[in-house]
N, CA, C and O atoms as a GROMACS GRO file, in nm:
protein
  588
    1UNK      N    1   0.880   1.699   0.965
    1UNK     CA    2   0.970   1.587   0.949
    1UNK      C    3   0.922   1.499   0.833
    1UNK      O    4   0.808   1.466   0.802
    2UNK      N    5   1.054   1.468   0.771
    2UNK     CA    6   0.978   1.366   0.645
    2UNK      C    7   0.987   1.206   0.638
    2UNK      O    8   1.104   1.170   0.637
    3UNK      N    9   0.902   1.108   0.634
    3UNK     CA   10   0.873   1.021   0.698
    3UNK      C   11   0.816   0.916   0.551
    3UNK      O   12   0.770   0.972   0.451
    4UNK      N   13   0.826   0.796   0.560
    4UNK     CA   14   0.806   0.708   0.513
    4UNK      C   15   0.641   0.630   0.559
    4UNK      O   16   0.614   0.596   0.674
    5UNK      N   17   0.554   0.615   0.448
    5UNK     CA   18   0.471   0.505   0.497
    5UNK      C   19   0.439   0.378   0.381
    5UNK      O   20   0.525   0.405   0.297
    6UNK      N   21   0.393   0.301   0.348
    6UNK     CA   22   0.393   0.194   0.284
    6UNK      C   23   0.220   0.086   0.269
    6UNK      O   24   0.163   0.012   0.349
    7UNK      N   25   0.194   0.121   0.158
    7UNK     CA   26   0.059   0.073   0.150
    7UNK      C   27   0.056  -0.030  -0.026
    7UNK      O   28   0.115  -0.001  -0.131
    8UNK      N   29  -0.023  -0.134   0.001
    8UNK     CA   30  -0.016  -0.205  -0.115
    8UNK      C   31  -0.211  -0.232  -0.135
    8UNK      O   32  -0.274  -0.306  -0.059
    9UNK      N   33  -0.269  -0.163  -0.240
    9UNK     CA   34  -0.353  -0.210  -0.261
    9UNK      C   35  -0.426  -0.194  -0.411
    9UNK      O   36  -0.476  -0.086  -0.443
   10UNK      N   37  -0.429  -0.323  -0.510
   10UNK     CA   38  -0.411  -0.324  -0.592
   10UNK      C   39  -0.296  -0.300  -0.705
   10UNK      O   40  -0.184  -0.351  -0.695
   11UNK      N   41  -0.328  -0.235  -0.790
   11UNK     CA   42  -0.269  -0.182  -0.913
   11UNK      C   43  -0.164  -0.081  -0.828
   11UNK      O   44  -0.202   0.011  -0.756
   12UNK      N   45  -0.039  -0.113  -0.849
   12UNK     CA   46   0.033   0.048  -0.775
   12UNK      C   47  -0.001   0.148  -0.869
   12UNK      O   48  -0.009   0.246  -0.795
   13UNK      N   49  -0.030   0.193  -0.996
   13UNK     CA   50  -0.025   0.278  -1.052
   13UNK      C   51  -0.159   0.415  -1.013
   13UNK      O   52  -0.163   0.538  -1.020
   14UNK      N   53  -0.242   0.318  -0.977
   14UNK     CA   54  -0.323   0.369  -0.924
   14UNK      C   55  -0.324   0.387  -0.767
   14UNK      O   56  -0.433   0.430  -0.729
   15UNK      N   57  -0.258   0.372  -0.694
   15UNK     CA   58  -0.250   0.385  -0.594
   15UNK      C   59  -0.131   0.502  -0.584
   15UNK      O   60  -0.143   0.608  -0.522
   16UNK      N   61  -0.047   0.470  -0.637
   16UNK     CA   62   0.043   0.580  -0.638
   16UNK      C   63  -0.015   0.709  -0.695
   16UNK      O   64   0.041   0.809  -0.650
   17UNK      N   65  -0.092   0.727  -0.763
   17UNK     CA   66  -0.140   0.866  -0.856
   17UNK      C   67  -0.279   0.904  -0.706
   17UNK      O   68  -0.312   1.016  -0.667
   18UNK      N   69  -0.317   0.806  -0.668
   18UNK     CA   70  -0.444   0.878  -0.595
   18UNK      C   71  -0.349   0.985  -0.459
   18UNK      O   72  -0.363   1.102  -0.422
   19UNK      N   73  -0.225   0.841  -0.405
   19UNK     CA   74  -0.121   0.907  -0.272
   19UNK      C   75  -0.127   1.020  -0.305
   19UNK      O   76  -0.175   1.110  -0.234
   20UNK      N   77  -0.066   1.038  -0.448
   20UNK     CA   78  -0.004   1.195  -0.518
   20UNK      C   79  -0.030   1.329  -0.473
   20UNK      O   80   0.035   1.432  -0.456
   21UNK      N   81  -0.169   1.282  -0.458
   21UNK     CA   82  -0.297   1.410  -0.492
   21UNK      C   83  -0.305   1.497  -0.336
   21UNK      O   84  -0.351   1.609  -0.312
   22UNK      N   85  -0.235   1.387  -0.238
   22UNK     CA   86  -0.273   1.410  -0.114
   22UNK      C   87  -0.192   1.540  -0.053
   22UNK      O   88  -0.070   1.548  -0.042
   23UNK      N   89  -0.260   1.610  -0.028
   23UNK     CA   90  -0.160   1.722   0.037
   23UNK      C   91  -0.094   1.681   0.153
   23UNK      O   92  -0.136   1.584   0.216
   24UNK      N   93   0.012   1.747   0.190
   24UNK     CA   94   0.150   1.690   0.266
   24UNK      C   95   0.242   1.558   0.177
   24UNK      O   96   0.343   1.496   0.212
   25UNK      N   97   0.161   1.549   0.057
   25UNK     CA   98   0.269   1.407   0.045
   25UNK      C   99   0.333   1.456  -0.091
   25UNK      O  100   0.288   1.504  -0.195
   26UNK      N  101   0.499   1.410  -0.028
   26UNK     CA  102   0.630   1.458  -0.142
   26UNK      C  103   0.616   1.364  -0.273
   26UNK      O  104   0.610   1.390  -0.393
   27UNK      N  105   0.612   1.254  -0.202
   27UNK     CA  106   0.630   1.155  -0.380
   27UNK      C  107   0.567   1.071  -0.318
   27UNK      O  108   0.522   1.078  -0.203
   28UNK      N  109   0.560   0.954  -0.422
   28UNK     CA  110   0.503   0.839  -0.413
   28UNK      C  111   0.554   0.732  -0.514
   28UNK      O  112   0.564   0.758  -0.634
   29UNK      N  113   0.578   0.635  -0.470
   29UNK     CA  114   0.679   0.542  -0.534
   29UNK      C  115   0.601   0.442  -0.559
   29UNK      O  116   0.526   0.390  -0.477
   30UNK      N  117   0.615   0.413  -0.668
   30UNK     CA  118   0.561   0.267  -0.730
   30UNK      C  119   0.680   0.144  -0.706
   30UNK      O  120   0.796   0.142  -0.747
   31UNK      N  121   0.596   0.031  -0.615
   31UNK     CA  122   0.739  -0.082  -0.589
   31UNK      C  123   0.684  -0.223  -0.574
   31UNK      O  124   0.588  -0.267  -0.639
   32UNK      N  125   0.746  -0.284  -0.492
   32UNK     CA  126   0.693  -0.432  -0.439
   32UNK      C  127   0.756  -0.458  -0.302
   32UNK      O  128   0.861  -0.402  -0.271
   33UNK      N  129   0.686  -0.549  -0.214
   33UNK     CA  130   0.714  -0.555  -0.065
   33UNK      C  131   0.626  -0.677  -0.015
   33UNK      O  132   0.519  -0.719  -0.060
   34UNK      N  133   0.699  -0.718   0.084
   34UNK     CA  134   0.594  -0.834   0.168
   34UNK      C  135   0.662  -0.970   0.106
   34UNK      O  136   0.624  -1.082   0.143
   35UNK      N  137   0.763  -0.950   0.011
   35UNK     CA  138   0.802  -1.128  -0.015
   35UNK      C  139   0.935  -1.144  -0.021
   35UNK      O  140   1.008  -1.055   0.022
   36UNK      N  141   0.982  -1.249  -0.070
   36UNK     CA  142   1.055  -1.302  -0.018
   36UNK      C  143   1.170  -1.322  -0.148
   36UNK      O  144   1.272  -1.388  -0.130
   37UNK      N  145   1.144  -1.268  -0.253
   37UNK     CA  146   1.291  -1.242  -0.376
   37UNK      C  147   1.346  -1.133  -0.338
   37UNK      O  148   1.280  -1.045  -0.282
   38UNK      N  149   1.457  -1.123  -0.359
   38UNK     CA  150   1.525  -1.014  -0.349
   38UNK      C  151   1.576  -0.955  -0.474
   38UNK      O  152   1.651  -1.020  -0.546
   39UNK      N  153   1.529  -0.802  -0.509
   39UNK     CA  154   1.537  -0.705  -0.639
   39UNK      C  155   1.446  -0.798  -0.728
   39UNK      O  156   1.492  -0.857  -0.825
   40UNK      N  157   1.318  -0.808  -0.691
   40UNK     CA  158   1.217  -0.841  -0.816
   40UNK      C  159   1.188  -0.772  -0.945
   40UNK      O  160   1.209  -0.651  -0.960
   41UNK      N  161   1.149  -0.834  -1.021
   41UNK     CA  162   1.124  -0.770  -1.126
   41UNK      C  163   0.975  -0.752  -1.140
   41UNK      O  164   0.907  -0.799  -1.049
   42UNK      N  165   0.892  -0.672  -1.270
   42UNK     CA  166   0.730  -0.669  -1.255
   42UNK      C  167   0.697  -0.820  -1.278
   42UNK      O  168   0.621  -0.892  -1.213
   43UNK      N  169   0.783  -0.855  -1.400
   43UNK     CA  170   0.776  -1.017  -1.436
   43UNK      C  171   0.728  -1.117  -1.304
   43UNK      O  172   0.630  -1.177  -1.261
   44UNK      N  173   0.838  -1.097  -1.283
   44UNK     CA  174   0.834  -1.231  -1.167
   44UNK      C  175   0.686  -1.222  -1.036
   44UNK      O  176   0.616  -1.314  -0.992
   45UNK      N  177   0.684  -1.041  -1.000
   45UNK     CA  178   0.626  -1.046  -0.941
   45UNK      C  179   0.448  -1.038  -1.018
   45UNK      O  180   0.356  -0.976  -0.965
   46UNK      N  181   0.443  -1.076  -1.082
   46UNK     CA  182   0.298  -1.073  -1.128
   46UNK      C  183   0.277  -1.231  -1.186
   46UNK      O  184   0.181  -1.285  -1.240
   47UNK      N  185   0.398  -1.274  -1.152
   47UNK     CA  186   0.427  -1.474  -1.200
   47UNK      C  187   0.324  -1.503  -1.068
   47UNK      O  188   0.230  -1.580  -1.090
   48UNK      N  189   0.335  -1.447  -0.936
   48UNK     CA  190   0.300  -1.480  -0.824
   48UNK      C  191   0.370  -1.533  -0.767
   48UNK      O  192   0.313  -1.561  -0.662
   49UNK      N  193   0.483  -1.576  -0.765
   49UNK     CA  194   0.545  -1.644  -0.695
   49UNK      C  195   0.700  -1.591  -0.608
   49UNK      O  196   0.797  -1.662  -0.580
   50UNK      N  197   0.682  -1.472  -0.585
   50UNK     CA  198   0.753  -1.417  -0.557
   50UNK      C  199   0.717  -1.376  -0.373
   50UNK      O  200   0.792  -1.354  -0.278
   51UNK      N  201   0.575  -1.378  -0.385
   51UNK     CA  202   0.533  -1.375  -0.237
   51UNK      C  203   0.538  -1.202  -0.233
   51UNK      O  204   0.462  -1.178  -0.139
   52UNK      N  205   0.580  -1.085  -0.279
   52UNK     CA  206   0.526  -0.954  -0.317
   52UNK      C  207   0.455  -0.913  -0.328
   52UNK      O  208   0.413  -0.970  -0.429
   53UNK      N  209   0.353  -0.811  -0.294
   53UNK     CA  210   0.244  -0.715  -0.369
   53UNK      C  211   0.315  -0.607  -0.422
   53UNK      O  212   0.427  -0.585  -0.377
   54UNK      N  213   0.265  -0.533  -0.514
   54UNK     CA  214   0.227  -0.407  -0.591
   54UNK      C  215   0.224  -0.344  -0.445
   54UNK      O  216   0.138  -0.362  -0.359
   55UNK      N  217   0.338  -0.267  -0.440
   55UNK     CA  218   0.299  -0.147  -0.300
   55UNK      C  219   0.369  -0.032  -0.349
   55UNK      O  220   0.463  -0.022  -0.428
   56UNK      N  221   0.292   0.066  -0.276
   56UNK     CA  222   0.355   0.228  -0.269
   56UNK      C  223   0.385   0.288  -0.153
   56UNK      O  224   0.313   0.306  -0.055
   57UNK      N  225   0.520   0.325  -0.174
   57UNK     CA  226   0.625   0.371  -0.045
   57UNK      C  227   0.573   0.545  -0.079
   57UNK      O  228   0.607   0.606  -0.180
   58UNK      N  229   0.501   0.591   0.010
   58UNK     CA  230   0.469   0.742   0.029
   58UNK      C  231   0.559   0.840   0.147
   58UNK      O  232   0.564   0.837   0.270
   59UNK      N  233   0.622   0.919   0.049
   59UNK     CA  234   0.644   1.014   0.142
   59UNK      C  235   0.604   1.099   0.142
   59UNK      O  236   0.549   1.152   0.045
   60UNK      N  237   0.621   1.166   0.304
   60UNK     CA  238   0.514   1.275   0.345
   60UNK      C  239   0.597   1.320   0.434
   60UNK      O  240   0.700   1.270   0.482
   61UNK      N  241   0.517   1.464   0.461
   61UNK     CA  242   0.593   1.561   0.543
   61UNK      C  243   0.470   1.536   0.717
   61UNK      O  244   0.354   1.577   0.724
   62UNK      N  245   0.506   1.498   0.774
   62UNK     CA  246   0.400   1.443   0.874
   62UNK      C  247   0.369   1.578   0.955
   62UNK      O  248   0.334   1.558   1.071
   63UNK      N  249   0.376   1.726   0.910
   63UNK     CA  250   0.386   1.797   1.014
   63UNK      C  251   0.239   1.887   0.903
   63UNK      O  252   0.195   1.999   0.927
   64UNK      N  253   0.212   1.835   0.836
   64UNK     CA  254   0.121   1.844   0.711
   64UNK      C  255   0.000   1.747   0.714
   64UNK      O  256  -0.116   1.783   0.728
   65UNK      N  257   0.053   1.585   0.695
   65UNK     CA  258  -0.034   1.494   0.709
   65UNK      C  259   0.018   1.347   0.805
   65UNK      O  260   0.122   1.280   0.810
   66UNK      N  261  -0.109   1.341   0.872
   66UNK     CA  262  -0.054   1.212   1.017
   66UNK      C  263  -0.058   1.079   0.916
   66UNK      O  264  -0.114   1.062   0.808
   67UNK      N  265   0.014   1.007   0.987
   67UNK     CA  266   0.035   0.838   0.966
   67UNK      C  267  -0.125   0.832   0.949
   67UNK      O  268  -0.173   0.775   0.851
   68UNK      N  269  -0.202   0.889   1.040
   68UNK     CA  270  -0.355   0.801   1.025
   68UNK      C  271  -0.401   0.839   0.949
   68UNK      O  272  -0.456   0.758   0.874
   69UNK      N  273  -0.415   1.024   0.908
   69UNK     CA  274  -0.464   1.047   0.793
   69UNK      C  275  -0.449   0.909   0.644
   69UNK      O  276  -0.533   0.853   0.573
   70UNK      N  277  -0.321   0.903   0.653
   70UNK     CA  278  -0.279   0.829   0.549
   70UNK      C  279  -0.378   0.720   0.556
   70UNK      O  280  -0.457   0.693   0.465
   71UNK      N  281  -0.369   0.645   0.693
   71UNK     CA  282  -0.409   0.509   0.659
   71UNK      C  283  -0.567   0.496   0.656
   71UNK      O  284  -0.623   0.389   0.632
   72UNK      N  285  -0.628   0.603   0.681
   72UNK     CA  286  -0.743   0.562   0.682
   72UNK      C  287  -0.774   0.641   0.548
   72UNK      O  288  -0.888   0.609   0.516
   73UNK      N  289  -0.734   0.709   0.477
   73UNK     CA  290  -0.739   0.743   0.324
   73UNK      C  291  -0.688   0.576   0.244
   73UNK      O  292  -0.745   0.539   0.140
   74UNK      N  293  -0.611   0.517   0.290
   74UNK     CA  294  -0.592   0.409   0.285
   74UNK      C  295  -0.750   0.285   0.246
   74UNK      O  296  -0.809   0.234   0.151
   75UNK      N  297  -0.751   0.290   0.344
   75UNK     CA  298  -0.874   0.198   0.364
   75UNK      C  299  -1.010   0.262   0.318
   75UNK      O  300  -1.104   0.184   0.304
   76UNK      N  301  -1.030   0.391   0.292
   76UNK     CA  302  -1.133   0.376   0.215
   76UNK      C  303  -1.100   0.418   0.050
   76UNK      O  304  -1.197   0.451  -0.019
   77UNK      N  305  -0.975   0.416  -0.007
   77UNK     CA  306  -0.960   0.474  -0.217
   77UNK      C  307  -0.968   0.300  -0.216
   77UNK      O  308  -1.012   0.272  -0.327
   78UNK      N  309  -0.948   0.192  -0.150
   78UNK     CA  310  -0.984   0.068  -0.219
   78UNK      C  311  -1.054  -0.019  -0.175
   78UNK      O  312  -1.084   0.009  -0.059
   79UNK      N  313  -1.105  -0.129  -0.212
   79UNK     CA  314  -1.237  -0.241  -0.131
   79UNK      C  315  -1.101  -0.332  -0.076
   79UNK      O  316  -1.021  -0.404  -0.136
   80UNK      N  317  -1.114  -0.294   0.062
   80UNK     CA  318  -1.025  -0.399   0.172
   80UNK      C  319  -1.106  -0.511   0.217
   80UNK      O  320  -1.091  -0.551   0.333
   81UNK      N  321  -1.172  -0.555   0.156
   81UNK     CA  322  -1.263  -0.674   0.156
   81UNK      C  323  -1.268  -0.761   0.026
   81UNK      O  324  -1.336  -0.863   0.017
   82UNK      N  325  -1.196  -0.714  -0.068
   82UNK     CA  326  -1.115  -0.828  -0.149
   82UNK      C  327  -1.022  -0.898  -0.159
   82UNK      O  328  -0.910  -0.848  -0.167
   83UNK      N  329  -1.046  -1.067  -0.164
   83UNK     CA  330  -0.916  -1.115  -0.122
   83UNK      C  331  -0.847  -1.151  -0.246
   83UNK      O  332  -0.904  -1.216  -0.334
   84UNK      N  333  -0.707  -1.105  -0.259
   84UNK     CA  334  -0.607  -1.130  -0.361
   84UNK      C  335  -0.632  -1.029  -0.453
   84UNK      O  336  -0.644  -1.071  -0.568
   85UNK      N  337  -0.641  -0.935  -0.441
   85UNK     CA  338  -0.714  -0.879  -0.583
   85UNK      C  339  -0.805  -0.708  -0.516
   85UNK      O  340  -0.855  -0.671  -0.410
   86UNK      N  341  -0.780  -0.649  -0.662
   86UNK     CA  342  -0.877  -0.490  -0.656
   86UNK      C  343  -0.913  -0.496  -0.774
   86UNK      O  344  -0.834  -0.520  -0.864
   87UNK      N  345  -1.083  -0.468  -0.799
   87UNK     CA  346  -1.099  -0.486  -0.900
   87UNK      C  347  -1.118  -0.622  -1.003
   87UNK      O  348  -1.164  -0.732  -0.971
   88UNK      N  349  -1.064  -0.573  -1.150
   88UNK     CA  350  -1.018  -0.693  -1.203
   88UNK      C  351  -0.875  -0.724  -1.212
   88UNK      O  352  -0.818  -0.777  -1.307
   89UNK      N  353  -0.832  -0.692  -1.121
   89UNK     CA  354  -0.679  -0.688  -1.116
   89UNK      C  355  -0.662  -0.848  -1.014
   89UNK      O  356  -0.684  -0.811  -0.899
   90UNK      N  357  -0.640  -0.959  -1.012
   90UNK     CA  358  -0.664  -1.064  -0.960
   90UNK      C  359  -0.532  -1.151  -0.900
   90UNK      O  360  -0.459  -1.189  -0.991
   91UNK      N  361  -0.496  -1.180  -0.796
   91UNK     CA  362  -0.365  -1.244  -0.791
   91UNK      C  363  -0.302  -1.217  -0.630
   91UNK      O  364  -0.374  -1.147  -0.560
   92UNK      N  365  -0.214  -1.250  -0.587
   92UNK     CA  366  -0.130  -1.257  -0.480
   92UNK      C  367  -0.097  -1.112  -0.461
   92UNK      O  368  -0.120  -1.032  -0.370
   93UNK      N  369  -0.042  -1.106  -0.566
   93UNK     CA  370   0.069  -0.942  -0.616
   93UNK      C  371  -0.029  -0.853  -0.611
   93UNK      O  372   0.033  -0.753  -0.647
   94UNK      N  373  -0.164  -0.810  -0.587
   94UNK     CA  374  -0.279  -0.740  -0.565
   94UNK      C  375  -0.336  -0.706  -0.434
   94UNK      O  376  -0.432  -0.633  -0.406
   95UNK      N  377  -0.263  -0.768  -0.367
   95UNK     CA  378  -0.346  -0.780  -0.221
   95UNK      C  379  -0.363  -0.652  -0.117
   95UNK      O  380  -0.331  -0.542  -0.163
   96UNK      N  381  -0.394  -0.654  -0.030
   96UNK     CA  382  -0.465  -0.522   0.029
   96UNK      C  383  -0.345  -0.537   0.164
   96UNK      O  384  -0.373  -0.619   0.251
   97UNK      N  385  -0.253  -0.480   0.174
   97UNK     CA  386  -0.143  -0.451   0.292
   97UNK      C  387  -0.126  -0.302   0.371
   97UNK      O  388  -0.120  -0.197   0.307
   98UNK      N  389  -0.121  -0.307   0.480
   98UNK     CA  390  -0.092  -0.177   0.557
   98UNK      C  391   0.009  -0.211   0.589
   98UNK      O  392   0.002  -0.327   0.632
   99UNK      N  393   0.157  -0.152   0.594
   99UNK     CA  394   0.255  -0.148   0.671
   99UNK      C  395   0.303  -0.084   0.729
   99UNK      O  396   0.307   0.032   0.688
  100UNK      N  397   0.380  -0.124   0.882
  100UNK     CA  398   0.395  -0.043   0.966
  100UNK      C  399   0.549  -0.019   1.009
  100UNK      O  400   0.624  -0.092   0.944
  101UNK      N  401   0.609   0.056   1.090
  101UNK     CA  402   0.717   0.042   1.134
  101UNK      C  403   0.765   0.073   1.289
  101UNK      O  404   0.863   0.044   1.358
  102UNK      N  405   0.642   0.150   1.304
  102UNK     CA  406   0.656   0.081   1.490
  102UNK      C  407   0.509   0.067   1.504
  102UNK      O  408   0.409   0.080   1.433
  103UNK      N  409   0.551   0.020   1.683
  103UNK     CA  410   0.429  -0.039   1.772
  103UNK      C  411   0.308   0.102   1.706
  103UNK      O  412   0.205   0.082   1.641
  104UNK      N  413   0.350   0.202   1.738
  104UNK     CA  414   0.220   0.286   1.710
  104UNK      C  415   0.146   0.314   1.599
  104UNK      O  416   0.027   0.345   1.605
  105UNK      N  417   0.228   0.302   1.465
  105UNK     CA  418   0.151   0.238   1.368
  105UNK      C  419   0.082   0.122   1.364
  105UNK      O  420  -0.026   0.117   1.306
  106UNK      N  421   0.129   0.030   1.418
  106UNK     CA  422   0.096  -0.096   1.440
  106UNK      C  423  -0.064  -0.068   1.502
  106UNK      O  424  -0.166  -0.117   1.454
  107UNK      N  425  -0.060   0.015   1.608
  107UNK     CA  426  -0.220   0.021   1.659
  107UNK      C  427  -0.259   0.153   1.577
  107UNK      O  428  -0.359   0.194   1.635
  108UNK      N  429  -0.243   0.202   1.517
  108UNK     CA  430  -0.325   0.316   1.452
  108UNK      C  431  -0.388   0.231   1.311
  108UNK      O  432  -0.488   0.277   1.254
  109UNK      N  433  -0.328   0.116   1.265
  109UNK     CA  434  -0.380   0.061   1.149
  109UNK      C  435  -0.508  -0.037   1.183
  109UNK      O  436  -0.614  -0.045   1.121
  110UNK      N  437  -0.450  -0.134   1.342
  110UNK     CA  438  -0.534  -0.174   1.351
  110UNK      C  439  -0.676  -0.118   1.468
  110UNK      O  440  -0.745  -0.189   1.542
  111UNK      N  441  -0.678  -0.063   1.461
  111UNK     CA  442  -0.779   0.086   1.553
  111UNK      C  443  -0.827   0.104   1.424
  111UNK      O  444  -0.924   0.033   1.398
  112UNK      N  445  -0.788   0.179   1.332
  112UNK     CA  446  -0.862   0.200   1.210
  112UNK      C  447  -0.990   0.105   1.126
  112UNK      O  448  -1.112   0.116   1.117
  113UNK      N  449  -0.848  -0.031   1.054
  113UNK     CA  450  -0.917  -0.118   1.026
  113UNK      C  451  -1.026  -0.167   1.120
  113UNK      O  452  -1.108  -0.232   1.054
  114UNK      N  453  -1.060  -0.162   1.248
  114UNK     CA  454  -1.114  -0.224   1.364
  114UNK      C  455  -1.256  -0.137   1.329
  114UNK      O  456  -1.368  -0.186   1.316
  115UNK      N  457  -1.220  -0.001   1.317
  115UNK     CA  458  -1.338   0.080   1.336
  115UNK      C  459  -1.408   0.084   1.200
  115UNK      O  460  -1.523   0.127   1.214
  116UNK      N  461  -1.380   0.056   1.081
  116UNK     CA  462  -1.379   0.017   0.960
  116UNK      C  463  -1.536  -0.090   0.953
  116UNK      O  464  -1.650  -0.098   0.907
  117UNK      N  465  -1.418  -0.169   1.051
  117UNK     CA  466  -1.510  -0.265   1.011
  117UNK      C  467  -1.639  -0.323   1.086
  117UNK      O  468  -1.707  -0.422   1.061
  118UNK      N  469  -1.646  -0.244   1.168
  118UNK     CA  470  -1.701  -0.251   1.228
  118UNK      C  471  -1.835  -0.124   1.156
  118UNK      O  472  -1.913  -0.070   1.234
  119UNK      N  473  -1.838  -0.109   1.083
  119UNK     CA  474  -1.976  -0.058   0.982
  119UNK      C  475  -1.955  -0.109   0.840
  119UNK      O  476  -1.949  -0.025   0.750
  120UNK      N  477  -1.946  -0.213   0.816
  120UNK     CA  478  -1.910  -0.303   0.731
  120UNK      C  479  -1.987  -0.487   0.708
  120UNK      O  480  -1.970  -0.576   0.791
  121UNK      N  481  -2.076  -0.503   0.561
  121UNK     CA  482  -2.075  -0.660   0.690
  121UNK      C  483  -2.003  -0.742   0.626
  121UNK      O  484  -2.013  -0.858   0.665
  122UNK      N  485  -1.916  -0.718   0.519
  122UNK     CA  486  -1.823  -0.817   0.476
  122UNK      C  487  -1.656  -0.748   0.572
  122UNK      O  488  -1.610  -0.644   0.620
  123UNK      N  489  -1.615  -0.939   0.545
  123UNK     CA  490  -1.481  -0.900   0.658
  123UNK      C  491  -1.368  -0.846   0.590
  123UNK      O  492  -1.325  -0.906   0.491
  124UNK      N  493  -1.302  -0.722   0.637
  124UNK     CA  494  -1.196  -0.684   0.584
  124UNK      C  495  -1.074  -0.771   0.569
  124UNK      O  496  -1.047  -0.835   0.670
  125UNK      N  497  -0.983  -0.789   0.450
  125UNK     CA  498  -0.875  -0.910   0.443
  125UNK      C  499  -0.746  -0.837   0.465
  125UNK      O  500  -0.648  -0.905   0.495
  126UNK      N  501  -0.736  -0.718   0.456
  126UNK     CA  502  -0.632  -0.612   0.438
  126UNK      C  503  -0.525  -0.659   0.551
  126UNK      O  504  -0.555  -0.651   0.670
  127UNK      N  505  -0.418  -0.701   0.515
  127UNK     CA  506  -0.335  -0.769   0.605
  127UNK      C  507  -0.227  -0.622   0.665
  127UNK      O  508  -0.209  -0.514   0.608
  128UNK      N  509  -0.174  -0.668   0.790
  128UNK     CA  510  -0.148  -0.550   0.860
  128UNK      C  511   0.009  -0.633   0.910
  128UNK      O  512   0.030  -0.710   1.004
  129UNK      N  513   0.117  -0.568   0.786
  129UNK     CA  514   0.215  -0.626   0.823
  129UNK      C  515   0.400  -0.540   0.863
  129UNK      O  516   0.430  -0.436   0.805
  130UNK      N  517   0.508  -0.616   0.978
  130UNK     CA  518   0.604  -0.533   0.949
  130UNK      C  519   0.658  -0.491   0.839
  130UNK      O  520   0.676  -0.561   0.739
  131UNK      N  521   0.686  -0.382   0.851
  131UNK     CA  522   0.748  -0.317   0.717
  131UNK      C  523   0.914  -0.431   0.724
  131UNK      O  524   0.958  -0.476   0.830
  132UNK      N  525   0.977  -0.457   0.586
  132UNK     CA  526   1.084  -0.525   0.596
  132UNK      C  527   1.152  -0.446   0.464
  132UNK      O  528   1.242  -0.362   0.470
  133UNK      N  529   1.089  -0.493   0.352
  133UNK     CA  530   1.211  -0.402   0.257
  133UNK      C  531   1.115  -0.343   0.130
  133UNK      O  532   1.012  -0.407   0.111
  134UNK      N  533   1.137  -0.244   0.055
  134UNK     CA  534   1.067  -0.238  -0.061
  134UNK      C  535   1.175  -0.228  -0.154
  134UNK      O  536   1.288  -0.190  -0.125
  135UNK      N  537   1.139  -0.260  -0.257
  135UNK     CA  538   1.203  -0.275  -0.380
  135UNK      C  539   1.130  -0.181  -0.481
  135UNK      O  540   1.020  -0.211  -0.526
  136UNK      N  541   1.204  -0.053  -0.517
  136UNK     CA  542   1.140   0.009  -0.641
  136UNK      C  543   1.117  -0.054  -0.782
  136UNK      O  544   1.193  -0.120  -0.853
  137UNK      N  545   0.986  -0.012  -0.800
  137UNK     CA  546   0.965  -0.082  -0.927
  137UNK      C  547   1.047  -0.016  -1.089
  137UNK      O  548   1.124   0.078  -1.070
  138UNK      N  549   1.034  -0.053  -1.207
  138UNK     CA  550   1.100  -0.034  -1.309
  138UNK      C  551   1.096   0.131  -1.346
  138UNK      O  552   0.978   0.158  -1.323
  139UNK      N  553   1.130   0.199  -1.370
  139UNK     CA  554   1.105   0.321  -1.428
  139UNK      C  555   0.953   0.352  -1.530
  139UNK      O  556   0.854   0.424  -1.514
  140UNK      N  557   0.994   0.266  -1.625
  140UNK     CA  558   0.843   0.279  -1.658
  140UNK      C  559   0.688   0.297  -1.575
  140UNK      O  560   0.587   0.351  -1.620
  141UNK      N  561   0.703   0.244  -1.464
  141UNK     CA  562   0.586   0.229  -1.323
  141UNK      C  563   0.539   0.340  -1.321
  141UNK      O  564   0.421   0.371  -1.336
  142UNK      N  565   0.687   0.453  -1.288
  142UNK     CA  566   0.693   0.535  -1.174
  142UNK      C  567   0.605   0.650  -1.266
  142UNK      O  568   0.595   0.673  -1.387
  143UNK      N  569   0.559   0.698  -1.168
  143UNK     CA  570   0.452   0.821  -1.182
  143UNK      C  571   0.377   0.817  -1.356
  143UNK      O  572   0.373   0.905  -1.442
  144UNK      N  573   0.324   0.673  -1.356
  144UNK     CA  574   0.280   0.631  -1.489
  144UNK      C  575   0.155   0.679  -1.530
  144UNK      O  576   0.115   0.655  -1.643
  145UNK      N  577   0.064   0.770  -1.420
  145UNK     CA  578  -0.076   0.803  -1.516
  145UNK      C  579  -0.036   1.001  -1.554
  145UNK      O  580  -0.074   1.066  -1.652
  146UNK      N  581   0.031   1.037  -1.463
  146UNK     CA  582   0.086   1.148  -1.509
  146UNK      C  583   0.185   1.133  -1.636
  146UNK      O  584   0.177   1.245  -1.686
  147UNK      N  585   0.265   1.065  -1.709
  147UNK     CA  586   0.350   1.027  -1.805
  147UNK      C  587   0.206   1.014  -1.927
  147UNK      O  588   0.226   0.979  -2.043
   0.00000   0.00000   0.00000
């Protein structure tokens, strides 16, 4: 079955090219999610004020790779213990998001993150939120380190 999951951490470009690599997963979309404009642009959303991160909508064939696989590949390709920011990439629009779309994602992210951090001694910031809408990003984004 082919299935939707949604992760924002850092740079999408890089997040989208690492998803890529993952076996079971069809595409990977470079976008924005978590705020509150509707059809953002990169502009606006890197103004900060749009309340958005940089996220990537992954699809996958789940009969290949689980929701958890994902999310805990998730939590360790970036430092979920930076707040606003990966890297030198710095800002709102950077932030470290898991999103979910039911109750059982909901506990598989935070079971994860939980166990995470728990061998960790800085606190993970990676916010663990409902999925609501994504907005694809510009064409230029999309599948930008392969281009």
């Amino acid at each position: 079955m082919i299935k939707n999951a949604y992760f924002a951490a850092g740079c999408f470009w890089s997040v989208e090219n690492k998803f890529q690599n993952l076996d079971g997963v069809i595409e990977a979309i470079s976008g924005y999610s978590a705020g509150n404009t509707l059809n953002p642009s990169y502009k606006q959303v890197c103004q900060g004020n749009t309340g958005h991160a940089e996220t990537v909508k992954v699809i996958y064939n789940n009969q290949k790779v689980s929701f958890s696989s994902l999310s805990e590949f998730f939590f360790h390709m970036h430092n979920p213990c930076q707040i606003n920011g990966q890297g030198p990439n710095i800002g709102t629009n950077y932030r470290s998001i898991a999103f979910y779309e039911t109750i059982d994602e909901f506990e598989i992210l935070k079971n994860i993150k939980n166990e995470i951090q728990n061998s960790l001694k800085a606190k993970i910031v990676t916010e663990i939120l409902p999925f609501k809408k994504f907005y694809e990003a510009e064409d230029y984004h999309q599948n930008y380190y392969n281009k």
